[in-house]
C-alpha positions as CSV (number, residue, x, y, z in Angstrom):
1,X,-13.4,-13.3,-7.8
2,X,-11.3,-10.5,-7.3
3,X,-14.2,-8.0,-6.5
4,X,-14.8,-9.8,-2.9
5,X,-11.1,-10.6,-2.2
6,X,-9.8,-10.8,0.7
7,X,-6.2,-10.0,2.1
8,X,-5.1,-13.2,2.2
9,X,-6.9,-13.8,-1.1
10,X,-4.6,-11.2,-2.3
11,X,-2.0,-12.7,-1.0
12,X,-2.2,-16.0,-3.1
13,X,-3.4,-14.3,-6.5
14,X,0.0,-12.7,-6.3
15,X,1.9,-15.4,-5.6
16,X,0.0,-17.7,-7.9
17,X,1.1,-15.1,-10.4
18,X,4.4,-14.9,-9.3
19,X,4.5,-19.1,-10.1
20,X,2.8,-18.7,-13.3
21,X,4.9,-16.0,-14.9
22,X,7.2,-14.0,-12.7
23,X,9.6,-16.9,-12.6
24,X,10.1,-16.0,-9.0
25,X,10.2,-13.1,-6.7
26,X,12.7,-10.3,-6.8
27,X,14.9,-10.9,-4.0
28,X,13.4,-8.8,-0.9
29,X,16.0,-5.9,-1.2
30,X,14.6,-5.2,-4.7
31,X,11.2,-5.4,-3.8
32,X,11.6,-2.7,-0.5
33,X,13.7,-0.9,-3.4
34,X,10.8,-1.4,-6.1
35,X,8.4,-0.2,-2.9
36,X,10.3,2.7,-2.1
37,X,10.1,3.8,-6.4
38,X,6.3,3.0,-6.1
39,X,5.8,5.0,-3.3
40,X,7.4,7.9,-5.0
41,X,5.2,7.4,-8.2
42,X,2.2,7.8,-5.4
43,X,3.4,10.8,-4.3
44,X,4.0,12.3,-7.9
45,X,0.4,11.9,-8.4
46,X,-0.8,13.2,-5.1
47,X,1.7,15.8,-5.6
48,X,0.1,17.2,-9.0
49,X,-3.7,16.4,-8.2
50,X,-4.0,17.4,-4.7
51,X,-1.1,19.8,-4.1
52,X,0.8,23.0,-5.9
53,X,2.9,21.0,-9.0
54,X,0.8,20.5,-12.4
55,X,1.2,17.3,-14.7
56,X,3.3,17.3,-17.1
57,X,2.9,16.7,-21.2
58,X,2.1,12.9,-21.1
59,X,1.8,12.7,-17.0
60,X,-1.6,12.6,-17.0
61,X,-2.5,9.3,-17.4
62,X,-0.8,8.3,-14.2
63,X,-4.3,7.7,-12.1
64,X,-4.0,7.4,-7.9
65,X,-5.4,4.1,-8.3
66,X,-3.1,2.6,-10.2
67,X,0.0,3.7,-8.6
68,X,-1.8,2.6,-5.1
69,X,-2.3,-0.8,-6.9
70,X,1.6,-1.0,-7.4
71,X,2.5,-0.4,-3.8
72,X,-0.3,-3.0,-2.5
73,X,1.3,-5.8,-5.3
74,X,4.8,-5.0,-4.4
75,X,3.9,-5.2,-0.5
76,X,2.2,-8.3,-1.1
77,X,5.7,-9.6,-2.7
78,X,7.2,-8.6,0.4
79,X,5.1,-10.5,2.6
80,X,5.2,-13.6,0.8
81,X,8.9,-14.1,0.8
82,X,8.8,-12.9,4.2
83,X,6.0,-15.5,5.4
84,X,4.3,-12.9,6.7
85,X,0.2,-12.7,7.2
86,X,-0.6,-9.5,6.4
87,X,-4.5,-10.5,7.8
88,X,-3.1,-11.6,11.1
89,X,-0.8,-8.6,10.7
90,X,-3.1,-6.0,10.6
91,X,-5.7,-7.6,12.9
92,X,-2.9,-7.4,15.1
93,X,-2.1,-3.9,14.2
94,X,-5.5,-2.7,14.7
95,X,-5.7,-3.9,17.9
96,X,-2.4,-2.2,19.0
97,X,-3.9,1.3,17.5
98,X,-7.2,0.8,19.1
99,X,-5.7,0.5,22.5
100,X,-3.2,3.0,22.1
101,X,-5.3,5.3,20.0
102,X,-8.9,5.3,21.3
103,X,-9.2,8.5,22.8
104,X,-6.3,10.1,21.8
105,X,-7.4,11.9,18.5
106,X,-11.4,12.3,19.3
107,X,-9.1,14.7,22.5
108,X,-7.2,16.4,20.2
109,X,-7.8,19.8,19.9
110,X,-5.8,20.3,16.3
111,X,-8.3,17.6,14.5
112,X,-11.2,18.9,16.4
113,X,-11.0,22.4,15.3
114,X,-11.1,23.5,18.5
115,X,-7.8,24.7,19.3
C-alpha cells in the first residue's frame, strides 16, 4: 500500500516499475542530469509561490508536490543502479548530523532570534 510505504518500499515500487515498463533505467549520467532538470522544475515553483516571480499563463498547474515527487522517483533510480540503500543511508546520515549537529543550531544566535 503506498500510503504506509517505506523507503525501501519505495525503492522496489520503482524498480518494479522500471521492470514492468521502463525497459530499463536511464544510464546514471542521465538520471543525475534528469535530477539536476527536476530540481530546477522545484525551484520554479518555489520560486513563483513562495518568492518574488509570478506564474506564468499555463504555469500554474505545476503543484510543489508533484515536482518533489519527480526528484524523490528520479533519486530512487539513482540508488538502485547504484546499489545503494537509501534506509541504511540516511539512518546513517542521521546519525552523522545528530552528532555533529546536536547543539549546534539550538546555540545559534541567527535561528534563535537572539542575535
Amino acid at each position: 500500500m503506498i500510503d504506509d510505504m517505506t523507503i525501501r518500499d519505495a525503492q522496489k515500487t520503482v524498480d518494479d516499475w522500471i521492470k514492468k515498463y521502463g525497459v530499463r533505467y536511464f544510464s546514471e549520467l542521465t538520471n543525475m542530469a534528469i535530477l539536476t532538470e527536476e530540481v530546477g522544475e522545484v525551484a520554479r515553483v518555489m520560486a513563483r509561490k513562495y518568492g518574488d516571480q509570478s506564474f506564468k499563463k499555463g504555469e500554474s498547474d505545476k503543484t510543489l508536490a508533484d515536482e518533489l515527487a519527480d526528484v524523490l522517483w528520479v533519486l530512487i533510480c539513482l540508488a538502485n543502479q547504484t546499489g545503494t540503500d537509501l534506509t541504511d543511508a540516511f539512518a546513517r546520515n542521521m546519525e552523522k548530523k545528530t552528532a555533529r549537529d546536536q547543539s549546534r543550531h539550538l546555540n545559534n544566535d541567527k535561528l534563535s532570534g537572539t542575535k
